[in-house]
N, CA, C and O atoms as a GROMACS GRO file, in nm:
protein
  572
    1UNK      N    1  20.624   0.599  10.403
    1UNK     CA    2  20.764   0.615  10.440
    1UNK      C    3  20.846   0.619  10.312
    1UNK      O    4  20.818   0.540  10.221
    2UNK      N    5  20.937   0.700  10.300
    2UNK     CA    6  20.991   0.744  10.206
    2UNK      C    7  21.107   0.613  10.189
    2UNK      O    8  21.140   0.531  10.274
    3UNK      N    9  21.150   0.628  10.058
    3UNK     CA   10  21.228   0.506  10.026
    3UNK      C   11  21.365   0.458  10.101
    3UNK      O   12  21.398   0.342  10.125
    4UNK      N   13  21.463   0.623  10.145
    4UNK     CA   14  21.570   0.623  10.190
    4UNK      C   15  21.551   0.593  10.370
    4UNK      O   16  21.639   0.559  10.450
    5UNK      N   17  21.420   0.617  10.391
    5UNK     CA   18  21.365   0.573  10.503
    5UNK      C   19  21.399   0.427  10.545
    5UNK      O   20  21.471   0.368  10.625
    6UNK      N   21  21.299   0.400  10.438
    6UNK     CA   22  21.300   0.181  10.448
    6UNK      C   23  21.392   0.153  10.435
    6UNK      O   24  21.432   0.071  10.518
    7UNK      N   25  21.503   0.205  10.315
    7UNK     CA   26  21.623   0.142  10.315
    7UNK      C   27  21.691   0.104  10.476
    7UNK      O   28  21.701   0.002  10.543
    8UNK      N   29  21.730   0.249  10.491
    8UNK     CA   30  21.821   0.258  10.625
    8UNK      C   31  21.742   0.163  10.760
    8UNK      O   32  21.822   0.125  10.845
    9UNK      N   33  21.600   0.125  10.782
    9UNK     CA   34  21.549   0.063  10.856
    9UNK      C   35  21.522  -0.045  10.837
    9UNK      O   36  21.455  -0.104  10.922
   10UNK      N   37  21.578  -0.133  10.679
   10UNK     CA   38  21.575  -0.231  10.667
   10UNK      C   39  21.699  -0.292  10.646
   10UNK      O   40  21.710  -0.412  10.621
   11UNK      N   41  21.839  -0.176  10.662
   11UNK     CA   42  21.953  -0.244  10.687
   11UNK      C   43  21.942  -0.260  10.808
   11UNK      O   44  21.977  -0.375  10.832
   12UNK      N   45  21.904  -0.192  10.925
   12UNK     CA   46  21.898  -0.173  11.046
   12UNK      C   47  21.843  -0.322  11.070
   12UNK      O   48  21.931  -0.395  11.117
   13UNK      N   49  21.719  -0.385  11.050
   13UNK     CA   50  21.638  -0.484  11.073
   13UNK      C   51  21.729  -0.638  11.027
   13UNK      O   52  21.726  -0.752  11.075
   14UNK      N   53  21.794  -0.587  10.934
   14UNK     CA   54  21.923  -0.722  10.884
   14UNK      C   55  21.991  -0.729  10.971
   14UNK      O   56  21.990  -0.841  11.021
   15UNK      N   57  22.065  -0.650  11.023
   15UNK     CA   58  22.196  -0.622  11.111
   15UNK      C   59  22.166  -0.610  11.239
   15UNK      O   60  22.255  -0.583  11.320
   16UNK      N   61  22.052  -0.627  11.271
   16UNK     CA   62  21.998  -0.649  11.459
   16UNK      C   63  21.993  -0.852  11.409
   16UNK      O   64  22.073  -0.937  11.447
   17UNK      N   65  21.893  -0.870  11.332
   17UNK     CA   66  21.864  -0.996  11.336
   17UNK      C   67  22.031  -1.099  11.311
   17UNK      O   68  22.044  -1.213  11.355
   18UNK      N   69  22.126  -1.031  11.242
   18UNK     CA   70  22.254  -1.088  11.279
   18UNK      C   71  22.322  -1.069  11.412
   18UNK      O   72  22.372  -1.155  11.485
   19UNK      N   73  22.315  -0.948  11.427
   19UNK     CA   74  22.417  -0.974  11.582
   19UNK      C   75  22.339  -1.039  11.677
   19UNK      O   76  22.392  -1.088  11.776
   20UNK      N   77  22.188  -1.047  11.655
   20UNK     CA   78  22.105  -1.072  11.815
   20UNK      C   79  22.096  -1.243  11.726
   20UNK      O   80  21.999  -1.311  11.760
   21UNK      N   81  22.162  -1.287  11.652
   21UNK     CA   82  22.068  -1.416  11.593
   21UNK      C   83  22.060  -1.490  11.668
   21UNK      O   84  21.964  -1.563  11.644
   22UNK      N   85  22.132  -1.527  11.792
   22UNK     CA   86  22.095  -1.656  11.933
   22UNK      C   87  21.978  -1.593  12.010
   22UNK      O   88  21.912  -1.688  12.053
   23UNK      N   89  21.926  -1.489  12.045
   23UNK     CA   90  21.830  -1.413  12.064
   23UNK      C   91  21.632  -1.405  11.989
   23UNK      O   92  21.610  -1.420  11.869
   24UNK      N   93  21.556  -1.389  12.058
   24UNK     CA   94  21.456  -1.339  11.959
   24UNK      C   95  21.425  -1.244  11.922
   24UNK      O   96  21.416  -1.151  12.002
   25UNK      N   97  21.405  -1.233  11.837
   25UNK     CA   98  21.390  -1.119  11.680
   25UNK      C   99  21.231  -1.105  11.697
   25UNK      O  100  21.166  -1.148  11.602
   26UNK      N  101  21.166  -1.056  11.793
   26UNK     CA  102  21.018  -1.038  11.767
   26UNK      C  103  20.992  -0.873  11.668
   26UNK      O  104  21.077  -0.785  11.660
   27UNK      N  105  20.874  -0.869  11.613
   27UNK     CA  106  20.858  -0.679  11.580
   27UNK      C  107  20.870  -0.616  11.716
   27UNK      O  108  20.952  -0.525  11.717
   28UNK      N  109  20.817  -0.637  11.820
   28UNK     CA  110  20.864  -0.581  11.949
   28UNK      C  111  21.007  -0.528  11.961
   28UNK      O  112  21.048  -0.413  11.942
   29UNK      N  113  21.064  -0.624  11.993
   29UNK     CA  114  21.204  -0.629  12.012
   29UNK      C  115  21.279  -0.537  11.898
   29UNK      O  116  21.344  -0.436  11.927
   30UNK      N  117  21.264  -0.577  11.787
   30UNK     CA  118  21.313  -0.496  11.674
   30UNK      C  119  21.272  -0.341  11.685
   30UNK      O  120  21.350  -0.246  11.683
   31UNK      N  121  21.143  -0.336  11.697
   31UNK     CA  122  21.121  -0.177  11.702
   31UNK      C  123  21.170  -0.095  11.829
   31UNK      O  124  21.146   0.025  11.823
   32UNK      N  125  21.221  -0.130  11.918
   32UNK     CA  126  21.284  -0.082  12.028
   32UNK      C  127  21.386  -0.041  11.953
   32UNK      O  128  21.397   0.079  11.928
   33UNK      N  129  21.467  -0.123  11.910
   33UNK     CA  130  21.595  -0.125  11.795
   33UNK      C  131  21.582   0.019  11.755
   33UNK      O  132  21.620   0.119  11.817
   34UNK      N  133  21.515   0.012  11.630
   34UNK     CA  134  21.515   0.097  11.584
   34UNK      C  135  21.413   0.215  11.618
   34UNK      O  136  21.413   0.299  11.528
   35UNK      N  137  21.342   0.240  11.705
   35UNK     CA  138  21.253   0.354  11.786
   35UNK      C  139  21.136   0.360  11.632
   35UNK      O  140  21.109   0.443  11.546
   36UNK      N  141  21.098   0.237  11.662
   36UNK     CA  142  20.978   0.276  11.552
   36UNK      C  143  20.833   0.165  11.609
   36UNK      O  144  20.847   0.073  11.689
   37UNK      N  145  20.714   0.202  11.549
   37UNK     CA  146  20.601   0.138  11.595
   37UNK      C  147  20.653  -0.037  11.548
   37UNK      O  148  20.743  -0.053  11.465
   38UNK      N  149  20.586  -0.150  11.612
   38UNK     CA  150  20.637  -0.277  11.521
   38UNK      C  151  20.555  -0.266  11.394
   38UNK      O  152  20.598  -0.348  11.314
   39UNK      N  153  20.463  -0.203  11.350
   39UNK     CA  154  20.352  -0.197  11.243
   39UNK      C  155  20.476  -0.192  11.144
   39UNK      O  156  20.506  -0.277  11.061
   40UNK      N  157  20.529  -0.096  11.165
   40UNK     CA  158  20.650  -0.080  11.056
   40UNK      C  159  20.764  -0.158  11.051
   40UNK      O  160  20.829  -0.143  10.947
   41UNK      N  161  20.816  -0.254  11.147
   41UNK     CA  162  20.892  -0.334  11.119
   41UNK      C  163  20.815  -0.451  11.084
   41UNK      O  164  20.875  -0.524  11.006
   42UNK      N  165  20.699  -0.492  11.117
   42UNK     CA  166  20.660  -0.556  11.061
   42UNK      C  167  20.616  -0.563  10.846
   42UNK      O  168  20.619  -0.664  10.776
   43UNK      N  169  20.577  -0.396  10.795
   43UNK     CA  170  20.565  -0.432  10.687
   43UNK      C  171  20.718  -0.447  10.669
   43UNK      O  172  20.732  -0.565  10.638
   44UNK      N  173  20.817  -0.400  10.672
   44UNK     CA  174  20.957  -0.400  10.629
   44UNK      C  175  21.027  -0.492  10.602
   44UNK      O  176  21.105  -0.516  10.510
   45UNK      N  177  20.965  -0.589  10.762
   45UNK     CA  178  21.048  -0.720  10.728
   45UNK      C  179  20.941  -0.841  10.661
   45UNK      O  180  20.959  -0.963  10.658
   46UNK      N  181  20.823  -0.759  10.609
   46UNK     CA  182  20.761  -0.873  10.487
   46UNK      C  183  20.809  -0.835  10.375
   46UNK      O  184  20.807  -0.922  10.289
   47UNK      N  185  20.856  -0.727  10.342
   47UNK     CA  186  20.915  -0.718  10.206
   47UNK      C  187  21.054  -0.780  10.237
   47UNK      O  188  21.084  -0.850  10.140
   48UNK      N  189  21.139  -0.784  10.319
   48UNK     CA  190  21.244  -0.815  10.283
   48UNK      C  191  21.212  -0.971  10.342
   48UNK      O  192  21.314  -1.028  10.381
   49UNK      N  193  21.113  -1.032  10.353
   49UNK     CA  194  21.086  -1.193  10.347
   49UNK      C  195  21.077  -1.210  10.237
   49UNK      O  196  21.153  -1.292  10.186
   50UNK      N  197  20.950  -1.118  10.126
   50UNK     CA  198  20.950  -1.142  10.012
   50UNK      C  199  21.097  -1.151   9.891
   50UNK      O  200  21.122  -1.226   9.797
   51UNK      N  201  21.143  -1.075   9.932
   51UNK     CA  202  21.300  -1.080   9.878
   51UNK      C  203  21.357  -1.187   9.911
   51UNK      O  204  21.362  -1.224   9.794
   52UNK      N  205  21.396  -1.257   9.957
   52UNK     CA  206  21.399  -1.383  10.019
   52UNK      C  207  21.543  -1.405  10.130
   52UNK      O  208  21.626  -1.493  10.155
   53UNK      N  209  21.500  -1.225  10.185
   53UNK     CA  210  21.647  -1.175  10.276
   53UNK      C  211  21.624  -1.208  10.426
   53UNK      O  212  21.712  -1.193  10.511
   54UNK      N  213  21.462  -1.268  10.459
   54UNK     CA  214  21.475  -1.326  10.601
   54UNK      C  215  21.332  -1.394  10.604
   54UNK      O  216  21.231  -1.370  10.539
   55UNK      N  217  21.354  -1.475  10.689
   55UNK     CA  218  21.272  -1.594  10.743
   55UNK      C  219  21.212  -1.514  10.839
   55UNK      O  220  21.266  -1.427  10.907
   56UNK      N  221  21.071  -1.556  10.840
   56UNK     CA  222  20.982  -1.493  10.946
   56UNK      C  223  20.906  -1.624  10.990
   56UNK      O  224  20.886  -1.725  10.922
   57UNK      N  225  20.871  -1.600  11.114
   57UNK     CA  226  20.794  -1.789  11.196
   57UNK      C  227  20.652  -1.654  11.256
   57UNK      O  228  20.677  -1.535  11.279
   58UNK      N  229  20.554  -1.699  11.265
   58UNK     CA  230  20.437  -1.668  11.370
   58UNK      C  231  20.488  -1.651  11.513
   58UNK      O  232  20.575  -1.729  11.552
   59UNK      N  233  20.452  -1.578  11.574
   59UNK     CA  234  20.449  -1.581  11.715
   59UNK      C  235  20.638  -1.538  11.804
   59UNK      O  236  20.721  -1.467  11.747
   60UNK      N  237  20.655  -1.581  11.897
   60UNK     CA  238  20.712  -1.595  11.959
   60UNK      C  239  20.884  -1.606  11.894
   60UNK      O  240  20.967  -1.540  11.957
   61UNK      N  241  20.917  -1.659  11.813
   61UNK     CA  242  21.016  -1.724  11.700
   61UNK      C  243  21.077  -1.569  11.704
   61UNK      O  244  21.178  -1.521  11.754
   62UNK      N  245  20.969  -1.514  11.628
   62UNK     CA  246  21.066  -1.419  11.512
   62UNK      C  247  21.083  -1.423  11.421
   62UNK      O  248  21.012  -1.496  11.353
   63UNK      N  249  21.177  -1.354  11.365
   63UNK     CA  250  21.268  -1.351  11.261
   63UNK      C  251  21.407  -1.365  11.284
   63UNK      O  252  21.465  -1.352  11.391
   64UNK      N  253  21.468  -1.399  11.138
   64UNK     CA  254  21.604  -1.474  11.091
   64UNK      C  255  21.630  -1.449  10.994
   64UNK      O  256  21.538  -1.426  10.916
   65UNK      N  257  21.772  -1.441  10.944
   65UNK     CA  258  21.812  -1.424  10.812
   65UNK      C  259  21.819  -1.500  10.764
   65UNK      O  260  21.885  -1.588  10.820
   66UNK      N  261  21.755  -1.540  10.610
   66UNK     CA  262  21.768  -1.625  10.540
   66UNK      C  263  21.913  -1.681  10.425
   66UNK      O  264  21.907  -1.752  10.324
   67UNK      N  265  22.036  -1.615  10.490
   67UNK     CA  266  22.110  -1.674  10.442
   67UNK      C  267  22.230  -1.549  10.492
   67UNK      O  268  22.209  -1.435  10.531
   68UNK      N  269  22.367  -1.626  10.471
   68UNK     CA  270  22.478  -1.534  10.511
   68UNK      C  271  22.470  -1.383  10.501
   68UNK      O  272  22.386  -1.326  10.432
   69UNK      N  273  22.566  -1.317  10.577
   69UNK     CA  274  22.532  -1.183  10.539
   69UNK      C  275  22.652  -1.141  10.446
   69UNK      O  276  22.666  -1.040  10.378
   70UNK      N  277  22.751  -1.270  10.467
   70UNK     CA  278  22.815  -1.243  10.301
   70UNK      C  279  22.776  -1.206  10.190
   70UNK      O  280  22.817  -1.130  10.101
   71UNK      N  281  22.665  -1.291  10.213
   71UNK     CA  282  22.577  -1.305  10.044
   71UNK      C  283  22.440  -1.201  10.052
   71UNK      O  284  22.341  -1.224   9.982
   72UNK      N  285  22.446  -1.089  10.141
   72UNK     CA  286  22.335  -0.972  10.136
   72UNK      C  287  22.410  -0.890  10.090
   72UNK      O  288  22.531  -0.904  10.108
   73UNK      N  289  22.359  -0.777  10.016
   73UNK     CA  290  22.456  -0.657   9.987
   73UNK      C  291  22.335  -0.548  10.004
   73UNK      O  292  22.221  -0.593   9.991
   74UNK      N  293  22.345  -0.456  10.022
   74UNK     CA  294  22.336  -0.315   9.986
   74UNK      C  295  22.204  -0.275   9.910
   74UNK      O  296  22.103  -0.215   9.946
   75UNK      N  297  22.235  -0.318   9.819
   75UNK     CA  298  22.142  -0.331   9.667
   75UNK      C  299  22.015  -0.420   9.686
   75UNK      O  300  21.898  -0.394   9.656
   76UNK      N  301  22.064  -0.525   9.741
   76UNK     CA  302  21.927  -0.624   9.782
   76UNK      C  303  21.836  -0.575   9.827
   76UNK      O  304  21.721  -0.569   9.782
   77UNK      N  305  21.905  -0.511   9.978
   77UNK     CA  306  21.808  -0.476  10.049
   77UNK      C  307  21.737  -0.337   9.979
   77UNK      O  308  21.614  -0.328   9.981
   78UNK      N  309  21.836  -0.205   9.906
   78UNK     CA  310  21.774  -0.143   9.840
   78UNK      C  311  21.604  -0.210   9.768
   78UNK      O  312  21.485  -0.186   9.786
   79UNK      N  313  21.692  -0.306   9.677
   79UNK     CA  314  21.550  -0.350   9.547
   79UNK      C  315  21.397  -0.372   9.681
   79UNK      O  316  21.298  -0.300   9.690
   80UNK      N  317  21.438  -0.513   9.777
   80UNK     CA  318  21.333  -0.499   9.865
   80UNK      C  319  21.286  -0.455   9.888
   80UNK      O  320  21.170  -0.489   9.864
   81UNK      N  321  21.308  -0.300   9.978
   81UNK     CA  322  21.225  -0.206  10.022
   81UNK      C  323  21.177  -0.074   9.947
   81UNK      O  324  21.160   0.039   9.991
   82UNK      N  325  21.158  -0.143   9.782
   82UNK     CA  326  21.108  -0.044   9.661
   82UNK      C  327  20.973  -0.079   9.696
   82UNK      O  328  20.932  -0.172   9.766
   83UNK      N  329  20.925  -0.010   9.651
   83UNK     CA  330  20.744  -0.032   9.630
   83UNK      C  331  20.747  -0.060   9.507
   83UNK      O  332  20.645  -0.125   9.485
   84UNK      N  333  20.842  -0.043   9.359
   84UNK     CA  334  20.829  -0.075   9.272
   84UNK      C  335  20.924  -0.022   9.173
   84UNK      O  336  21.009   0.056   9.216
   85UNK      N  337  20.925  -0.042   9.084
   85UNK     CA  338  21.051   0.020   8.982
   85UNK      C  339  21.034   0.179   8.973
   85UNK      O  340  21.141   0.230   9.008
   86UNK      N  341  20.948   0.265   8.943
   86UNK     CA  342  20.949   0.404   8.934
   86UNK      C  343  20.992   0.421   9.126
   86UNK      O  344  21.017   0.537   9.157
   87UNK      N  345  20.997   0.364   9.192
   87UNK     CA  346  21.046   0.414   9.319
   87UNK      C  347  21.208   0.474   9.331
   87UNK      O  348  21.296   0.393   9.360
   88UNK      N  349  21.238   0.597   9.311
   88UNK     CA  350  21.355   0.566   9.276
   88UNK      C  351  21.382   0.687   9.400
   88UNK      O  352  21.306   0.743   9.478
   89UNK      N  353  21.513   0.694   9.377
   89UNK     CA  354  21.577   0.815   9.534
   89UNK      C  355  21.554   0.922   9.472
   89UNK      O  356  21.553   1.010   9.558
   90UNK      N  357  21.536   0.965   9.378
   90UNK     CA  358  21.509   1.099   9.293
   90UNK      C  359  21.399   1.077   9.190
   90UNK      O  360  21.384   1.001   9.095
   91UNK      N  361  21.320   1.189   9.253
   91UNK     CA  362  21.197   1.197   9.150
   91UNK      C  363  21.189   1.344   9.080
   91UNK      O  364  21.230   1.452   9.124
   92UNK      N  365  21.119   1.312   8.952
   92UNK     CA  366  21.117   1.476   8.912
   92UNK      C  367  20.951   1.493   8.947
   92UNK      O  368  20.852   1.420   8.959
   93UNK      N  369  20.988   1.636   8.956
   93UNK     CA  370  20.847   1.637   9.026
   93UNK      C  371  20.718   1.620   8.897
   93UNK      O  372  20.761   1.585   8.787
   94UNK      N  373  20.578   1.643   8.908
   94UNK     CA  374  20.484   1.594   8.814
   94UNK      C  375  20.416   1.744   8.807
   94UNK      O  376  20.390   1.820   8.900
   95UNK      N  377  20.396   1.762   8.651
   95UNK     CA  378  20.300   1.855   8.580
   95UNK      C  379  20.371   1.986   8.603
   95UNK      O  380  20.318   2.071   8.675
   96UNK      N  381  20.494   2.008   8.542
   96UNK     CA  382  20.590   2.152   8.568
   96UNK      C  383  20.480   2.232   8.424
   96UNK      O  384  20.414   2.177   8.336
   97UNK      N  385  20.503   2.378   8.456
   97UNK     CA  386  20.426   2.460   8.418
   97UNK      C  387  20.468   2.433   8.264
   97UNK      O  388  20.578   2.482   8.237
   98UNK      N  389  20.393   2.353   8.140
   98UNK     CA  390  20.400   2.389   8.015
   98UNK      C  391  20.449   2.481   7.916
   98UNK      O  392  20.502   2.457   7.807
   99UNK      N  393  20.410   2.633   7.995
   99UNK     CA  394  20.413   2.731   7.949
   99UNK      C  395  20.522   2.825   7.967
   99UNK      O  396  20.543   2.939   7.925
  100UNK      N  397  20.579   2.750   8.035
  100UNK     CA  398  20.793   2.785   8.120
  100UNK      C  399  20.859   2.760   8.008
  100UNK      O  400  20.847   2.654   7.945
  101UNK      N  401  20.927   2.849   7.976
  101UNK     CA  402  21.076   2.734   7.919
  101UNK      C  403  21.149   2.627   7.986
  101UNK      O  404  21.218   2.530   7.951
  102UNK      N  405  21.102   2.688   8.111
  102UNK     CA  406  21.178   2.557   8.190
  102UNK      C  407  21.120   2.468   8.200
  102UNK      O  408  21.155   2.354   8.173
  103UNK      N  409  21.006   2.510   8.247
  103UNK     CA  410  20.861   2.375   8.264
  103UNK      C  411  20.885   2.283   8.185
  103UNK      O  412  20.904   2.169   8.225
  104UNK      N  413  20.888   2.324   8.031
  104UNK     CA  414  20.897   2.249   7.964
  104UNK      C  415  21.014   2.132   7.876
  104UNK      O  416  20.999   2.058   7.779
  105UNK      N  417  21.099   2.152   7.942
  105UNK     CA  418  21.237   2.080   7.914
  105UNK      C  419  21.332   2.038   8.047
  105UNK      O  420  21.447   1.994   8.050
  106UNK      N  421  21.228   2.071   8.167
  106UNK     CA  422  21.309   2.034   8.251
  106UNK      C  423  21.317   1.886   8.347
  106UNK      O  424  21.386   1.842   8.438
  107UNK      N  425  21.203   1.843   8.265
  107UNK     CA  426  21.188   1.616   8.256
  107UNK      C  427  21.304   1.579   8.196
  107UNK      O  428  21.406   1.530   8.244
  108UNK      N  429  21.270   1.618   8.058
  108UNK     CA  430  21.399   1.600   7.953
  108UNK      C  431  21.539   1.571   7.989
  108UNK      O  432  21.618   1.479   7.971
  109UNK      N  433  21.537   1.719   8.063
  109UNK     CA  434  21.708   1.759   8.090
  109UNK      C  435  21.728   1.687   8.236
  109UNK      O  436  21.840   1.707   8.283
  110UNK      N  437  21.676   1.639   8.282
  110UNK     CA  438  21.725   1.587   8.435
  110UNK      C  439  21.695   1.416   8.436
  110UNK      O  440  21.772   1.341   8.497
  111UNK      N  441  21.576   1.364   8.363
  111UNK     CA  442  21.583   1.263   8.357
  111UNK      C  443  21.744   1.108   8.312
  111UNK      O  444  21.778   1.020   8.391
  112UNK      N  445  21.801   1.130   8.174
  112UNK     CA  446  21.902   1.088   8.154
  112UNK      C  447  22.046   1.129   8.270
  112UNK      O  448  22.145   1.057   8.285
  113UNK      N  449  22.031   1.210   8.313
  113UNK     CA  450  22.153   1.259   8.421
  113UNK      C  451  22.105   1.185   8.565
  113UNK      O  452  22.183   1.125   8.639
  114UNK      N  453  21.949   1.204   8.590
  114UNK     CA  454  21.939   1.104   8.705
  114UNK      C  455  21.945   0.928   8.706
  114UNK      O  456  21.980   0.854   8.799
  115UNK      N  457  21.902   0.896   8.582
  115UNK     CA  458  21.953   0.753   8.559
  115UNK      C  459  22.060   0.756   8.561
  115UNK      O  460  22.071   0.668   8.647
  116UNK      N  461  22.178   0.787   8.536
  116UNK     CA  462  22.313   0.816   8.567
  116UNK      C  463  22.345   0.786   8.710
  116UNK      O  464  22.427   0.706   8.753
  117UNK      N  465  22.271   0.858   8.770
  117UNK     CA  466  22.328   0.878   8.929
  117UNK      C  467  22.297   0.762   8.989
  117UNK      O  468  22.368   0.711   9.075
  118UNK      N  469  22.149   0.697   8.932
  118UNK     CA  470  22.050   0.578   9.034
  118UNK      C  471  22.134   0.510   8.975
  118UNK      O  472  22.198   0.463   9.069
  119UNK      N  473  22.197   0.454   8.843
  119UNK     CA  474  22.283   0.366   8.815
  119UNK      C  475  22.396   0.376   8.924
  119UNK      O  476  22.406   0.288   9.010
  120UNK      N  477  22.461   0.456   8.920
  120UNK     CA  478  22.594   0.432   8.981
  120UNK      C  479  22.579   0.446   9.150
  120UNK      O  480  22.681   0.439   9.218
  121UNK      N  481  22.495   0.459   9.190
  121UNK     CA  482  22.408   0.455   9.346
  121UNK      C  483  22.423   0.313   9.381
  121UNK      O  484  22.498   0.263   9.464
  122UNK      N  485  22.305   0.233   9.273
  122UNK     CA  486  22.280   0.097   9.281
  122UNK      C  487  22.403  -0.004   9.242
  122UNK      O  488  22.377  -0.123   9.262
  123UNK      N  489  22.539   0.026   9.186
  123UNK     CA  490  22.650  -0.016   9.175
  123UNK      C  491  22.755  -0.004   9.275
  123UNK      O  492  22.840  -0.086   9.309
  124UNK      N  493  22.724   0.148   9.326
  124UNK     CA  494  22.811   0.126   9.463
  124UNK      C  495  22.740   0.049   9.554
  124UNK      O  496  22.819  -0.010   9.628
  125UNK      N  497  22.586   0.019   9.587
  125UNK     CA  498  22.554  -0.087   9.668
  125UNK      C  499  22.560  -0.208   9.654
  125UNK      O  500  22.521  -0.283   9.743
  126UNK      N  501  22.601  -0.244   9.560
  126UNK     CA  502  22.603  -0.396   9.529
  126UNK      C  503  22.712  -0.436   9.576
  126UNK      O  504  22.723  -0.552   9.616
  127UNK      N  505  22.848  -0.316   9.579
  127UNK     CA  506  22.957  -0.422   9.622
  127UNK      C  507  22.990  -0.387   9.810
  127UNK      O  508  23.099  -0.372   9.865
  128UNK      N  509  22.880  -0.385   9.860
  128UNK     CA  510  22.874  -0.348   9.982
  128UNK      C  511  22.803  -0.437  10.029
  128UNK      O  512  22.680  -0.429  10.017
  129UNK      N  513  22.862  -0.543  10.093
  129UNK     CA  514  22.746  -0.651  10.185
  129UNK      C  515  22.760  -0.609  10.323
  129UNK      O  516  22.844  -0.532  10.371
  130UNK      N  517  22.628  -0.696  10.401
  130UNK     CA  518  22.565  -0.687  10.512
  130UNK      C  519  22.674  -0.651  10.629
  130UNK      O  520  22.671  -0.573  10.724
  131UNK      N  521  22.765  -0.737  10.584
  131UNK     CA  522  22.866  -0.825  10.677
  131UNK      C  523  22.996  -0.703  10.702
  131UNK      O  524  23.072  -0.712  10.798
  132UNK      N  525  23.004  -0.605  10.612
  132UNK     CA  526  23.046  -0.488  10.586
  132UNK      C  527  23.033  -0.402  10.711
  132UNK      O  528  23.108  -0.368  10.803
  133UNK      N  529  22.879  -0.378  10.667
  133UNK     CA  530  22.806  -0.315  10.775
  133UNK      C  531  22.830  -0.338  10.879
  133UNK      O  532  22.866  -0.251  10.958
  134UNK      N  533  22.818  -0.474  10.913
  134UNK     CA  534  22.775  -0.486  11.098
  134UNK      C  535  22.903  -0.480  11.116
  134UNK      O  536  22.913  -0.436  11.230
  135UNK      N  537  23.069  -0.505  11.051
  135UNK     CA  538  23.172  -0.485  11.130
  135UNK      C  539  23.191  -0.308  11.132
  135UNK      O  540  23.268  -0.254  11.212
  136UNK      N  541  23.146  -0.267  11.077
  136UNK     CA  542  23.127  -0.108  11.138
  136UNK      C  543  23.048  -0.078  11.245
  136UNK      O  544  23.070   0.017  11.320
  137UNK      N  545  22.958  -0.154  11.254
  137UNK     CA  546  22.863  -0.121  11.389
  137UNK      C  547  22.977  -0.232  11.497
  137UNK      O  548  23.049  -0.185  11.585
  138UNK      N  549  22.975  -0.290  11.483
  138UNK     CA  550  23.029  -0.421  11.579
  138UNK      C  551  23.160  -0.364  11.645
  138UNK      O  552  23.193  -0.369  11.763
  139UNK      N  553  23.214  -0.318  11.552
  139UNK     CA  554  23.376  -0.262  11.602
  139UNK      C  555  23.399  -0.100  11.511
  139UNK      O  556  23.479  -0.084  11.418
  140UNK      N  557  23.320  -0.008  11.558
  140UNK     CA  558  23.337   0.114  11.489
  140UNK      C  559  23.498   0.182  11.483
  140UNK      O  560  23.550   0.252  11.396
  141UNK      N  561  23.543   0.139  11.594
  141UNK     CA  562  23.645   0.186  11.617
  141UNK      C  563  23.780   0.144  11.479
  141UNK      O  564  23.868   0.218  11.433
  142UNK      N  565  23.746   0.001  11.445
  142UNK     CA  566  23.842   0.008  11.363
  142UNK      C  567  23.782  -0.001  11.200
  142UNK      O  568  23.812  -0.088  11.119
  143UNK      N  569  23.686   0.120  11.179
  143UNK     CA  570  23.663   0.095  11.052
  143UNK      C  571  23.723   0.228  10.993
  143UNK      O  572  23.722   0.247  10.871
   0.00000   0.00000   0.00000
């Protein structure tokens, strides 16, 4: 699953487990949510356990957020659902033809301009918390 994938299904997975939080949060339940197998909410919401953006119990319980959704932003959940630092929203593609002029300068020329962009991507998410979100879902009307 592609990165912009997890993202959007792991804000999704924050923002069910807040509005439903008197409720249980099973992968069942969640993947109805979001129309996906639980296999996949299940890896999703172990990375964002590992992040330390929700509490997961065995069985029956569920899941929970591990702390306000004041204090989630955007960015968090971004870093979470990386597979790793080269995971980025823009990739250049691998092994352009050598023998191009373009082939050959076109890492070069796009690389510094896309750090640019993932910088200022990952800056507009940071000042965007959880809590943001769900009053757009919660009350669309007055956002």
């Amino acid at each position: 699953m592609a990165i912009n994938s997890r993202f959007a299904v792991g804000v999704h997975i924050l923002s069910l487990l807040e509005v439903n939080k008197d409720g249980r949060n099973t992968s069942d339940y969640i993947a109805a949510s979001v129309n996906t197998n639980p296999v996949v909410v299940r890896r999703i919401t172990s990375m964002l356990s590992k992040a330390g953006l929700v509490l997961t119990s065995p069985g029956v319980a569920g899941a929970k957020l591990a702390r306000p959704v004041e204090h989630i932003t955007l960015y968090d959940v971004y870093k979470a659902v990386r597979d790793d630092e080269t995971d980025r929203l823009f990739a250049i593609h691998d092994k352009p033809n050598p023998d191009c002029s373009v082939g050959q300068h076109i890492q070069g020329a796009l690389e510094t301009n896309l750090r640019q962009v993932q910088a200022a991507m990952e800056n507009e998410l940071a000042g965007i918390t959880l809590s943001q979100v769900i009053r757009s879902i919660v009350q669309p009307e007055q956002v």
